[in-house]
BALOBA-1460 file (C-alpha; in Angstrom, 3 decimals):
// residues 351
<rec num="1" residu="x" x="92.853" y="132.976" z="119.775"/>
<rec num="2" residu="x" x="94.938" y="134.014" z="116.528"/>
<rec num="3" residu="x" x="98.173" y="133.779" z="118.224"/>
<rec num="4" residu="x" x="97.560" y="129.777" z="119.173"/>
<rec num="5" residu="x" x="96.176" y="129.469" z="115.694"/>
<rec num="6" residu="x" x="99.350" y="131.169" z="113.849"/>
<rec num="7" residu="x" x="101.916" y="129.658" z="116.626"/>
<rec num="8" residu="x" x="99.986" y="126.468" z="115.814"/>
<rec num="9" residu="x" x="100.257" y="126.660" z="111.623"/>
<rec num="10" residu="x" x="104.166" y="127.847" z="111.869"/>
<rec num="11" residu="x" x="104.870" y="124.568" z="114.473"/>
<rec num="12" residu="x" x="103.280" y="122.118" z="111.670"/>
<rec num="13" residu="x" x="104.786" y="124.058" z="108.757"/>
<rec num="14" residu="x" x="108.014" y="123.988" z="110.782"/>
<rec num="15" residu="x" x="107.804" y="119.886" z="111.098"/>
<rec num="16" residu="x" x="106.739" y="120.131" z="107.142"/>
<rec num="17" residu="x" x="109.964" y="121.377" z="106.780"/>
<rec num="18" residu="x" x="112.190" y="120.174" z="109.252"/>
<rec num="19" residu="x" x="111.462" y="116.093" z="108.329"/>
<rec num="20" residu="x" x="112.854" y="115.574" z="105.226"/>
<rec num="21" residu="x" x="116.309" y="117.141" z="106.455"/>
<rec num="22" residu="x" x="116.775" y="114.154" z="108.042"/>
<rec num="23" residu="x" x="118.308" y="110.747" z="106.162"/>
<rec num="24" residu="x" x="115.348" y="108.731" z="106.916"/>
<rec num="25" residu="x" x="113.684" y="106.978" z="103.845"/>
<rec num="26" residu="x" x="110.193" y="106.400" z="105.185"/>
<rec num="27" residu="x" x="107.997" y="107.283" z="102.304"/>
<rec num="28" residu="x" x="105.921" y="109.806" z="104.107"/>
<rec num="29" residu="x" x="109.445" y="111.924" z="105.203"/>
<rec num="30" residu="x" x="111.081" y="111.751" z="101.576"/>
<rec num="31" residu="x" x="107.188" y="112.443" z="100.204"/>
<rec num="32" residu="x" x="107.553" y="116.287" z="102.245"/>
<rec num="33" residu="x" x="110.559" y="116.431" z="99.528"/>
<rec num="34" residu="x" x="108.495" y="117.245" z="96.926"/>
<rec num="35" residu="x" x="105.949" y="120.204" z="97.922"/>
<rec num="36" residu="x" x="108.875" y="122.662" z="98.919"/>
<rec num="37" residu="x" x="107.104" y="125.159" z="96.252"/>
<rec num="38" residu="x" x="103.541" y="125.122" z="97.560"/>
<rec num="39" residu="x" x="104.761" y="125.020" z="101.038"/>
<rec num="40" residu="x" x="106.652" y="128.461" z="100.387"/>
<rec num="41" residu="x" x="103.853" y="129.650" z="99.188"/>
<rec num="42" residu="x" x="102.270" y="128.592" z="102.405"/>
<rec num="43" residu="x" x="104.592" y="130.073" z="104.388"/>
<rec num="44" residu="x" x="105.069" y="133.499" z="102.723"/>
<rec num="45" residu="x" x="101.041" y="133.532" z="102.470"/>
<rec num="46" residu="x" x="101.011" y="133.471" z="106.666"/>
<rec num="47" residu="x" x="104.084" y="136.075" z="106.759"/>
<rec num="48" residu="x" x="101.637" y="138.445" z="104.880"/>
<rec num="49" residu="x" x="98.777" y="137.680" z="107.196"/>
<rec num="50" residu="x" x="101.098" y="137.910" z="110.026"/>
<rec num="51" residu="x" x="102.035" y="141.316" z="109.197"/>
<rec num="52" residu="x" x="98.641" y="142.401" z="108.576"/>
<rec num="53" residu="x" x="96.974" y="141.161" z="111.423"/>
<rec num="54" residu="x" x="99.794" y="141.802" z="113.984"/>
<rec num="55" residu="x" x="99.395" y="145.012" z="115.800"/>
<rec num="56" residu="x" x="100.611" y="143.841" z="119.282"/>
<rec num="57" residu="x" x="103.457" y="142.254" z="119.537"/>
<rec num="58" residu="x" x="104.214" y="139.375" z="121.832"/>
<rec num="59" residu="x" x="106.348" y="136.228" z="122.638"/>
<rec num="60" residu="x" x="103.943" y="134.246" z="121.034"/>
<rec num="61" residu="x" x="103.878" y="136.239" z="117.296"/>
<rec num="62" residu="x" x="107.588" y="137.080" z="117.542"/>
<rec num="63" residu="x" x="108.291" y="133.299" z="118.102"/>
<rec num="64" residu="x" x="105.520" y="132.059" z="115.116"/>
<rec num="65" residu="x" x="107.006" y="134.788" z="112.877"/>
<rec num="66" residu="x" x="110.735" y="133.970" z="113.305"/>
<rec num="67" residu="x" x="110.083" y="130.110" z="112.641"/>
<rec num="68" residu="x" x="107.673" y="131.107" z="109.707"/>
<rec num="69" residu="x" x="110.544" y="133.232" z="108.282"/>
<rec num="70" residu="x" x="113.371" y="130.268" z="109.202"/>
<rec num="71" residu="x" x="111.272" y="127.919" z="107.237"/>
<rec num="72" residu="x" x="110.885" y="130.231" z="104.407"/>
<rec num="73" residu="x" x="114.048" y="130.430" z="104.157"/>
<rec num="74" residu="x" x="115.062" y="126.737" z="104.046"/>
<rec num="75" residu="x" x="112.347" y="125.843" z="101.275"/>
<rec num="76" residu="x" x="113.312" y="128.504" z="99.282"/>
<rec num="77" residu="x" x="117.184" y="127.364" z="99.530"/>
<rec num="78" residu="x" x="115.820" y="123.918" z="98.013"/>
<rec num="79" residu="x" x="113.897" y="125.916" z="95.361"/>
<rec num="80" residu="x" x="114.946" y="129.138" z="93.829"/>
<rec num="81" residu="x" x="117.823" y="127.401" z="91.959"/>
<rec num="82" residu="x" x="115.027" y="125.930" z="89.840"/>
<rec num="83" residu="x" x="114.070" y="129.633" z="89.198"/>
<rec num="84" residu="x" x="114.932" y="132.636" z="86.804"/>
<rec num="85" residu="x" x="116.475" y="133.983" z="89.738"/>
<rec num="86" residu="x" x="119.776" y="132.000" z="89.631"/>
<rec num="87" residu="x" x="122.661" y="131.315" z="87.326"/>
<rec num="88" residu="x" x="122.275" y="128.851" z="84.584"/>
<rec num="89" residu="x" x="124.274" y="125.779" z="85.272"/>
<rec num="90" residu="x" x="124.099" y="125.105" z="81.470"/>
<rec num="91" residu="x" x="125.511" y="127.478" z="78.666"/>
<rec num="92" residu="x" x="123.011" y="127.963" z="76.159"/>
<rec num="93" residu="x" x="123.441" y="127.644" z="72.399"/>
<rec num="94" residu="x" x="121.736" y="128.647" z="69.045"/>
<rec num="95" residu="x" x="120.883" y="125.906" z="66.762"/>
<rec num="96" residu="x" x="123.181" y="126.193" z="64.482"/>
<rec num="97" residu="x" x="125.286" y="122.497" z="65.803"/>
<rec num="98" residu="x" x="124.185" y="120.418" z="62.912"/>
<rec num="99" residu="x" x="125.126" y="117.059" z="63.074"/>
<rec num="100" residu="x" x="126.221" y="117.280" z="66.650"/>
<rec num="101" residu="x" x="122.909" y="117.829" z="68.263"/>
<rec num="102" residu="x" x="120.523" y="115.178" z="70.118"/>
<rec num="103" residu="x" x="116.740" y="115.654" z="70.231"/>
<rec num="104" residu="x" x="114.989" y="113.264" z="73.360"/>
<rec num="105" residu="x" x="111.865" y="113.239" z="74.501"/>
<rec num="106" residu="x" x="110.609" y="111.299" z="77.204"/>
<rec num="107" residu="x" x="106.814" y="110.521" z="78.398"/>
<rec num="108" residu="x" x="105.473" y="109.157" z="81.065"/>
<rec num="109" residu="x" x="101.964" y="107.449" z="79.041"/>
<rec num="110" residu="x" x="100.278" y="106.267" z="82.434"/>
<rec num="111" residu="x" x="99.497" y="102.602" z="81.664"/>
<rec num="112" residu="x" x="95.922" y="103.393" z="81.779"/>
<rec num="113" residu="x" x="95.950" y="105.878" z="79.554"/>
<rec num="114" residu="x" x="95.062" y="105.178" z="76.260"/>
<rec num="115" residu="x" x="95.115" y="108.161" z="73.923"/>
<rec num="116" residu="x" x="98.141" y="106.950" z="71.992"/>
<rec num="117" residu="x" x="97.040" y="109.358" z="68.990"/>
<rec num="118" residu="x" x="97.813" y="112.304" z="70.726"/>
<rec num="119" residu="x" x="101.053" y="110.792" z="71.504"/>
<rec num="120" residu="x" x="102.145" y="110.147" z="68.513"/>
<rec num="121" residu="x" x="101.070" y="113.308" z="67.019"/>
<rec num="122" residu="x" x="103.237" y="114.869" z="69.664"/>
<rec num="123" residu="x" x="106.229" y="112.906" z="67.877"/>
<rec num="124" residu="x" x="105.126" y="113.848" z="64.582"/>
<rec num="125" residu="x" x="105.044" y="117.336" z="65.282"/>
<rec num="126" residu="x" x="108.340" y="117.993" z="66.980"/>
<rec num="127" residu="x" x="110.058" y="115.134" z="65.481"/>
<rec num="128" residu="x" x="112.714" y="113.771" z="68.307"/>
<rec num="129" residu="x" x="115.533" y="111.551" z="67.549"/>
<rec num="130" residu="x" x="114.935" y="109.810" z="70.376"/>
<rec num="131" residu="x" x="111.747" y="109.254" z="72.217"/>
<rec num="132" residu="x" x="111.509" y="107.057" z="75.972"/>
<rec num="133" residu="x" x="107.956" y="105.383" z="76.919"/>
<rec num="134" residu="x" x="107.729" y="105.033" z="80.550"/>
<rec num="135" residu="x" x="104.842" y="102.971" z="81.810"/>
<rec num="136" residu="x" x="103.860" y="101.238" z="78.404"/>
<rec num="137" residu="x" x="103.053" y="97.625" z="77.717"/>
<rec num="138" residu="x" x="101.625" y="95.594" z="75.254"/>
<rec num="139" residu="x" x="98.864" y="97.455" z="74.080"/>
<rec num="140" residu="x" x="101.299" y="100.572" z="74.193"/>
<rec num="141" residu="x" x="103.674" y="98.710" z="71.651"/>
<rec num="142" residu="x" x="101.348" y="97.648" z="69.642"/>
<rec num="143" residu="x" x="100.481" y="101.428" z="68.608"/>
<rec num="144" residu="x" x="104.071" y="102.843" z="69.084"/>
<rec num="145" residu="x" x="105.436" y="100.366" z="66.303"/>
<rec num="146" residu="x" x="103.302" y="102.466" z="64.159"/>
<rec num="147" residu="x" x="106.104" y="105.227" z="64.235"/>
<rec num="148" residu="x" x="108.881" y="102.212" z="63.524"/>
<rec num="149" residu="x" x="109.669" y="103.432" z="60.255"/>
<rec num="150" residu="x" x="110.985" y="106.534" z="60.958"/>
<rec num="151" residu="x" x="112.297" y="104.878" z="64.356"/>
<rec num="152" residu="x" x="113.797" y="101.510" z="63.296"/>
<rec num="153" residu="x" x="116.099" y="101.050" z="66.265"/>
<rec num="154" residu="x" x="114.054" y="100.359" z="68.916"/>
<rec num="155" residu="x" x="114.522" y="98.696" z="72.683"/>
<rec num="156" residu="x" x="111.241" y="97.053" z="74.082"/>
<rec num="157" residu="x" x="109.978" y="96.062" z="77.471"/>
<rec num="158" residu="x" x="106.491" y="96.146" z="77.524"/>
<rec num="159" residu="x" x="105.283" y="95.411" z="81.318"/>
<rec num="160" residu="x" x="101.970" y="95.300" z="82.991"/>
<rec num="161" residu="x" x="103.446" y="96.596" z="86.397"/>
<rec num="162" residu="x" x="103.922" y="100.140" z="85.134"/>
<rec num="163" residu="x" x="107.422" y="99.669" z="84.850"/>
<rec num="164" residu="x" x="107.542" y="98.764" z="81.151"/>
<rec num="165" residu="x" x="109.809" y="101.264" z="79.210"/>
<rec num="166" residu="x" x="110.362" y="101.260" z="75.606"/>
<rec num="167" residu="x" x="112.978" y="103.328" z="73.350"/>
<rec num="168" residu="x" x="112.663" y="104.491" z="69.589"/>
<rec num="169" residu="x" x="115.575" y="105.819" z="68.380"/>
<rec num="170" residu="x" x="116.070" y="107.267" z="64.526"/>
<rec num="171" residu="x" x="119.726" y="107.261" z="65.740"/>
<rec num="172" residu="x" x="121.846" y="103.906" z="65.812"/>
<rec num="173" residu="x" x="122.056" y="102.317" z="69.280"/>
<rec num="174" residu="x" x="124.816" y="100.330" z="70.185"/>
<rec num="175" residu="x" x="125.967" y="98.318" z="73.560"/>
<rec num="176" residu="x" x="122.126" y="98.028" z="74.819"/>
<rec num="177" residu="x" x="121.941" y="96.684" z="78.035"/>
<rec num="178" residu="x" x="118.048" y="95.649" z="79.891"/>
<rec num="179" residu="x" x="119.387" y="95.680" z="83.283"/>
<rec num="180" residu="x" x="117.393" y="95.345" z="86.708"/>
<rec num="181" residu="x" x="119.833" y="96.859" z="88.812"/>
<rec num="182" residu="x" x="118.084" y="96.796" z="92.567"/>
<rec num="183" residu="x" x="114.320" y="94.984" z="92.078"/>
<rec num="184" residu="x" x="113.876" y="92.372" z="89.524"/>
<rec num="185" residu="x" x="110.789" y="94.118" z="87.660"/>
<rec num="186" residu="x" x="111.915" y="97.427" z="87.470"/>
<rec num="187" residu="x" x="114.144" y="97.919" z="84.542"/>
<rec num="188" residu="x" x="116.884" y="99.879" z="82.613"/>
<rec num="189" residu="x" x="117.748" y="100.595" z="79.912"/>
<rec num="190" residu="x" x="121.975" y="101.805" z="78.976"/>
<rec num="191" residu="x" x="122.645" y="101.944" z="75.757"/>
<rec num="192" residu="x" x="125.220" y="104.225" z="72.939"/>
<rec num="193" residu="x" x="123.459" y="106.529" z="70.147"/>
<rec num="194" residu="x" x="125.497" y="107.363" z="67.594"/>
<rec num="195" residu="x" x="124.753" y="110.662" z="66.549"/>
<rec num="196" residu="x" x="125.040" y="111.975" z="62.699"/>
<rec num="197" residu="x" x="128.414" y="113.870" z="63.176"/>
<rec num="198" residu="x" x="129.408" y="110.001" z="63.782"/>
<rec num="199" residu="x" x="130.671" y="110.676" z="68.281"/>
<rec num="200" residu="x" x="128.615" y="108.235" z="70.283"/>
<rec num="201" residu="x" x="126.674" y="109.286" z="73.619"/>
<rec num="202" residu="x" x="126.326" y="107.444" z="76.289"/>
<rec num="203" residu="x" x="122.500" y="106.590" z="77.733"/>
<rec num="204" residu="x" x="120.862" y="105.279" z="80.816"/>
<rec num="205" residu="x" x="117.216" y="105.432" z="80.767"/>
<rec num="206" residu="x" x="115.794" y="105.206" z="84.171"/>
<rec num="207" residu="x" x="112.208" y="104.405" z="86.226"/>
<rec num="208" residu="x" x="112.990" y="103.621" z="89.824"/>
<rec num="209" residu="x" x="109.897" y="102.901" z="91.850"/>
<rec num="210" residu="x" x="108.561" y="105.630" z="94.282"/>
<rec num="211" residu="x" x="108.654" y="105.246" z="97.798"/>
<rec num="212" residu="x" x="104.989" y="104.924" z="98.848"/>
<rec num="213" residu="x" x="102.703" y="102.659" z="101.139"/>
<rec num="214" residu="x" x="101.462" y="101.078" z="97.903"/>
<rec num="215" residu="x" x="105.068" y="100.425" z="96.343"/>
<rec num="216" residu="x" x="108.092" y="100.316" z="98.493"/>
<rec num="217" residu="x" x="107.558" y="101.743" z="102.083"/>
<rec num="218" residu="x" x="110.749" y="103.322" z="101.555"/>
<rec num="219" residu="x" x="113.015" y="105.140" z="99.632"/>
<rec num="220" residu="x" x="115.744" y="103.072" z="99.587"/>
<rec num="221" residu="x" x="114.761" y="101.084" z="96.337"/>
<rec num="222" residu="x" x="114.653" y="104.074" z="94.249"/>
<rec num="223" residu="x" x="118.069" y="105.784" z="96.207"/>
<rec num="224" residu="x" x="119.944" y="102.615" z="95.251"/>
<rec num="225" residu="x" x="119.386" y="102.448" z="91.616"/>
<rec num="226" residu="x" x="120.408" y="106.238" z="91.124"/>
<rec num="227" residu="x" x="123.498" y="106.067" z="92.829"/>
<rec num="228" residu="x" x="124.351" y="102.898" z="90.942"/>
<rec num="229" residu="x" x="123.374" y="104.068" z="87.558"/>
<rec num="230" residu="x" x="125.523" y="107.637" z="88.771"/>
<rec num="231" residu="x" x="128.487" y="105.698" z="89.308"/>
<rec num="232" residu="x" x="128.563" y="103.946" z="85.878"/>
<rec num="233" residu="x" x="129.117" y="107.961" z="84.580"/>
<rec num="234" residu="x" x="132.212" y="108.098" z="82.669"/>
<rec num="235" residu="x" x="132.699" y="111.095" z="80.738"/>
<rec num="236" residu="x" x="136.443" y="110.876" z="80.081"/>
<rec num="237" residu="x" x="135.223" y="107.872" z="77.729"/>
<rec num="238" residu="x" x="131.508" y="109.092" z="76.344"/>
<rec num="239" residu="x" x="129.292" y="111.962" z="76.306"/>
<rec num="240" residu="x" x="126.292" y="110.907" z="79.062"/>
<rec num="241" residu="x" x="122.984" y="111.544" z="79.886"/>
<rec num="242" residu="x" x="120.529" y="110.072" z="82.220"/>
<rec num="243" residu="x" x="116.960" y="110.489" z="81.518"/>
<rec num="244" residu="x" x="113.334" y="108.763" z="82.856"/>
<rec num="245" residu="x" x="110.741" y="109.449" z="85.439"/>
<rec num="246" residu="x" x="113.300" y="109.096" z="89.078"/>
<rec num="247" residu="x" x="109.921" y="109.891" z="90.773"/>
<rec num="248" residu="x" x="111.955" y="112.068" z="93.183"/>
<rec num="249" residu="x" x="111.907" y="115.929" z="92.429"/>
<rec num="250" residu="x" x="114.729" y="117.752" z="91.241"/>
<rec num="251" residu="x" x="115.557" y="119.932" z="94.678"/>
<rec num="252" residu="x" x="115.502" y="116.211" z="96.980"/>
<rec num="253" residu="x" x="119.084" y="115.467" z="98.899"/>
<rec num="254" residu="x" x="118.574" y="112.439" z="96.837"/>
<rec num="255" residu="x" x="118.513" y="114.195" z="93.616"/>
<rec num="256" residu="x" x="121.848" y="116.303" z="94.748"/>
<rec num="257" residu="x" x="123.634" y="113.049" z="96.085"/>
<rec num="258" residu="x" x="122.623" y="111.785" z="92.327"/>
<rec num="259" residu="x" x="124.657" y="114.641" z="90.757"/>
<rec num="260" residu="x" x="127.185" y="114.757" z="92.883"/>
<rec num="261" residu="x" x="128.431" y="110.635" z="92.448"/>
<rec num="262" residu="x" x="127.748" y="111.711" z="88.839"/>
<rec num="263" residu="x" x="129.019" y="114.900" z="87.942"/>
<rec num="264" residu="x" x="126.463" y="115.427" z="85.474"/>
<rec num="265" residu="x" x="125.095" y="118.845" z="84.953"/>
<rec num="266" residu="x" x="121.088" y="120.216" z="85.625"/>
<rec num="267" residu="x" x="120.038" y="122.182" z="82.434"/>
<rec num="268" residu="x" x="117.281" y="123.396" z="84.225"/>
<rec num="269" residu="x" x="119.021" y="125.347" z="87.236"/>
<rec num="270" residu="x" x="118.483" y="129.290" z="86.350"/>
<rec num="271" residu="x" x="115.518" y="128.311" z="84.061"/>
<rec num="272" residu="x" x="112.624" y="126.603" z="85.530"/>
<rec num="273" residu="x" x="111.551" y="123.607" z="87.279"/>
<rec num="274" residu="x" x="109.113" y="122.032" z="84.380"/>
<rec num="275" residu="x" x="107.064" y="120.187" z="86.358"/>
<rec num="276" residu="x" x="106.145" y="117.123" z="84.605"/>
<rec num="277" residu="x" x="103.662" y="115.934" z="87.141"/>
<rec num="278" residu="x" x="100.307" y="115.685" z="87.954"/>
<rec num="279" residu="x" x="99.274" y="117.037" z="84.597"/>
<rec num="280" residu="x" x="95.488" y="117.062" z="86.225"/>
<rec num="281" residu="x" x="96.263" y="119.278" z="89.225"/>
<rec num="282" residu="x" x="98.262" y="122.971" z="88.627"/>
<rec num="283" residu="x" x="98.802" y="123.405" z="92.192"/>
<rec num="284" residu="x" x="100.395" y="120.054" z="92.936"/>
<rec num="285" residu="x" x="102.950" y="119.784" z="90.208"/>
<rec num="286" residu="x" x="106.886" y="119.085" z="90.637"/>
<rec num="287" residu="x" x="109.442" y="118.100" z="88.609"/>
<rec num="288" residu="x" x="109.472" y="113.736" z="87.798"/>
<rec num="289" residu="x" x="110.787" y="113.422" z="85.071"/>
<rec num="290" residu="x" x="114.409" y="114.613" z="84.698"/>
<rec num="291" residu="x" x="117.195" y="114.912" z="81.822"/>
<rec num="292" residu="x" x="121.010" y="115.172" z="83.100"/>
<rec num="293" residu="x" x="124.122" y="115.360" z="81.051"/>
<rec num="294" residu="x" x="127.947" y="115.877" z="81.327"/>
<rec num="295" residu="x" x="129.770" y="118.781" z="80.385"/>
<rec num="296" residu="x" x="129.905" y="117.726" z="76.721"/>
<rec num="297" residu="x" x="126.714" y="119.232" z="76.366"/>
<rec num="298" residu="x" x="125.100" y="122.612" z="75.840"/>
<rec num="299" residu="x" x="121.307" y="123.412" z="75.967"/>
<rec num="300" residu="x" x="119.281" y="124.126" z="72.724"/>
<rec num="301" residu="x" x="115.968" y="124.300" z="74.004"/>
<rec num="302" residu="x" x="114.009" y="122.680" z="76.578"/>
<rec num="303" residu="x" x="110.346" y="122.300" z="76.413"/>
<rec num="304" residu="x" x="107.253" y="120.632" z="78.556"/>
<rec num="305" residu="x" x="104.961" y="119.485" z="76.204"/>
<rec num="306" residu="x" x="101.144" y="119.314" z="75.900"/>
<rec num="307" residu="x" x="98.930" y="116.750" z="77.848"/>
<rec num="308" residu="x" x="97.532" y="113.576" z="75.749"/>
<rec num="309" residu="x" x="95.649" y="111.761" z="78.476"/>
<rec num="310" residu="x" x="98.706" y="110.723" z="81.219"/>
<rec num="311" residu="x" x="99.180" y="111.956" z="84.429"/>
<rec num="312" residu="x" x="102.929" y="113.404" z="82.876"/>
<rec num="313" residu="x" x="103.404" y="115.665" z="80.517"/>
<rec num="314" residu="x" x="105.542" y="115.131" z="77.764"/>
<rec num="315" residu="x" x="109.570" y="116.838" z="78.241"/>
<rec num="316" residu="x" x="111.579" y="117.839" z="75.043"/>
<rec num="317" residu="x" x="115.365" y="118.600" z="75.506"/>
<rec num="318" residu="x" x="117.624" y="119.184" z="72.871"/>
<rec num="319" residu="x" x="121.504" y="119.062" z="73.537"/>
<rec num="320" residu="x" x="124.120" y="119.994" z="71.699"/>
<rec num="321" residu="x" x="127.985" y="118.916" z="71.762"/>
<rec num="322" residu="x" x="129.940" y="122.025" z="72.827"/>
<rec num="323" residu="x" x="131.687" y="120.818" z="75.251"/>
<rec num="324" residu="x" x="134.099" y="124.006" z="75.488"/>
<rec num="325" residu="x" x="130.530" y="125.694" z="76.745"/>
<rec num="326" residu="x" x="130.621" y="124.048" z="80.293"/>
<rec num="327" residu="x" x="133.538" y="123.656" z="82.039"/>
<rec num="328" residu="x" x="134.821" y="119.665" z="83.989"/>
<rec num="329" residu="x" x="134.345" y="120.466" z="87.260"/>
<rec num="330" residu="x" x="131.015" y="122.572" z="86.519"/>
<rec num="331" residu="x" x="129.007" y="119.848" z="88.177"/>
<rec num="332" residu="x" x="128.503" y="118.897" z="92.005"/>
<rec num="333" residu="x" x="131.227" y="116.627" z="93.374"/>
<rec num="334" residu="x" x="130.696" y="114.543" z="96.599"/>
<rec num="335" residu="x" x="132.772" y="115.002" z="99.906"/>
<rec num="336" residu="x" x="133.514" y="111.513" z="102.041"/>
<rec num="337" residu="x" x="130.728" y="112.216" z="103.806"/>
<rec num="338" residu="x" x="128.646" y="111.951" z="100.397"/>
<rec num="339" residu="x" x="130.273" y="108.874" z="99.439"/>
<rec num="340" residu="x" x="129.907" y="107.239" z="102.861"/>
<rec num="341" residu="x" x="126.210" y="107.856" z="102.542"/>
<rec num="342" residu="x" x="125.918" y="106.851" z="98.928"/>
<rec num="343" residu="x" x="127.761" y="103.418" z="99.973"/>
<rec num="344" residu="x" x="125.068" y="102.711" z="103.197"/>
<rec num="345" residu="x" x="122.454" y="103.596" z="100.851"/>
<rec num="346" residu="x" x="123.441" y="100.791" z="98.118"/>
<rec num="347" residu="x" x="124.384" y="98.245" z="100.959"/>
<rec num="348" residu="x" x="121.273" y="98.417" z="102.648"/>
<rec num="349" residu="x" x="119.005" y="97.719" z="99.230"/>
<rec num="350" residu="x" x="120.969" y="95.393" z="97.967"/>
<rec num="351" residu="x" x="120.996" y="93.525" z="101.124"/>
């Protein structure tokens, strides 16, 4: 009886893992993207057991304990960069930049939500230069214009589709673009901040929609919009960083084809995954909401903040100029067989 059970659990776990190595974008395949931790934990849970319990060996266990160790194996290859474990794709640096360094925060405020105070205490207390509303609308605006005075350069699209996104910047912007690059309600926001040293930085601020039954049945939507917002990267003419909820997690094939069209560097590879989502449920948390940047940059800190009421926390980067930290070439670069996917991808959204 325990050897059909445990052949049983290693065949699903085995499909678990196994599905979203394939290029299909139905939402339920590209949705098995974003458990890779808990289903590690899974897996190395029934190695234990299997272990334990085992005392004669057969075909049966040998072939449910090889495929539970083969799977193990292939989530952690996914994960463990986002771990302590590996090497820091970012150089670190103290905070002694000055002028030269950019504090962003982003936060997803769940339409719904409305405990704006804790938000904005949140920006009172660690004071970013920049902070990106994902999800807000009208009644959002209404209280975020309260912090206008110390934010005065401001982009605003408040939507009731959870897709509104707003930016308050105490740092000149310059060159803002609203763009709806793939699905007419879903914007974005590219823009230059000027930073106090006087060098601009380049910015895309980014929401794609999810691939779910209740949004787009695939993942194609989403897929497009990051490989066309990667391929307006041009570092040779501006520092860059990208920065929203991509509602993908950082470890996806989409995530990687992201970086490599880009270039643009992961600060949290050898650090953590700061999972930004669900703030209501520990053991189902992954990494939404992303910041990535070019070489330019080093890392000063990077924090997740403190609830207020959304189903995201809060996340707090600060970067610093140093661009003799991280080498050109530090980042991910695509092969032809990377570009030839990126190019079906865009083709078949925009079509």
């Amino acid at each position: 009886m325990f050897e059909t059970i445990y052949l049983s659990l290693a065949i699903i776990l085995g499909v678990l893992t196994l599905a979203p190595l394939s290029r299909s974008q139905v939402w339920w395949i590209r949705g098995l993207d974003f458990p890779r931790l808990q289903l590690s934990v899974l897996l190395g849970a029934l190695l234990v057991i299997g272990f334990v319990v085992i005392r004669d060996w057969t075909s049966v266990t040998a072939i449910a304990m090889g495929l539970i160790i083969g799977c193990l194996v292939c989530q952690l290859w996914w994960v463990v960069p986002y771990t302590f474990f590996f090497p820091k794709e970012v150089k670190a640096v103290n905070e002694s930049q000055g002028g030269q360094r950019l504090r962003i925060m982003t936060a997803n405020v769940l339409m719904s939500n409305h405990n704006s105070r804790d938000l904005l205490k949140l920006v009172h207390d660690f004071t970013p230069d920049v902070l990106v509303t994902l999800e807000s609308d009208d009644w959002w605006q209404e209280r975020l214009d309260a912090i206008e005075a110390d934010y005065p350069n401001t982009v605003k699209i408040p939507l009731d589709n959870l897709y509104g996104m707003h930016v308050y910047s105490r740092l000149a912007l310059s060159d803002i673009s609203v763009e709806y690059l793939v699905e007419n309600d879903k914007p974005s926001v590219h823009c230059l901040i000027e930073l106090p040293c006087g060098r601009k930085v380049r910015a895309h601020f980014v929401h794609p929609a999810p691939p779910s039954p209740s949004e787009n049945e695939e993942s194609e939507e989403r897929d497009a919009e990051l490989i066309l917002v990667a391929r307006r990267v041009e570092p040779e003419k501006y520092p860059t960083l990208v920065t929203g909820d991509l509602n993908d997690v950082a470890w996806s094939r989409t995530t990687l084809l992201f970086r490599k069209i880009s270039g643009l560097l992961d600060p949290r590879i050898g650090r953590g995954m700061f999972n930004t989502f669900h703030a209501d449920y520990w053991f189902a948390r992954w990494p939404l909401d992303h910041i990535f940047h070019s070489h330019h940059f080093a890392l000063v800190s990077m924090t997740r903040l403190p609830g207020f009421g959304s189903d995201h926390f809060p996340l707090l980067t600060e970067l610093a100029l140093a661009p003799e930290e991280n080498g050109v070439n530090d980042g991910p670069s695509p092969d032809d067989d990377d570009k030839e996917v990126a190019d079906e991808i865009v083709k078949k959204a925009m079509a």
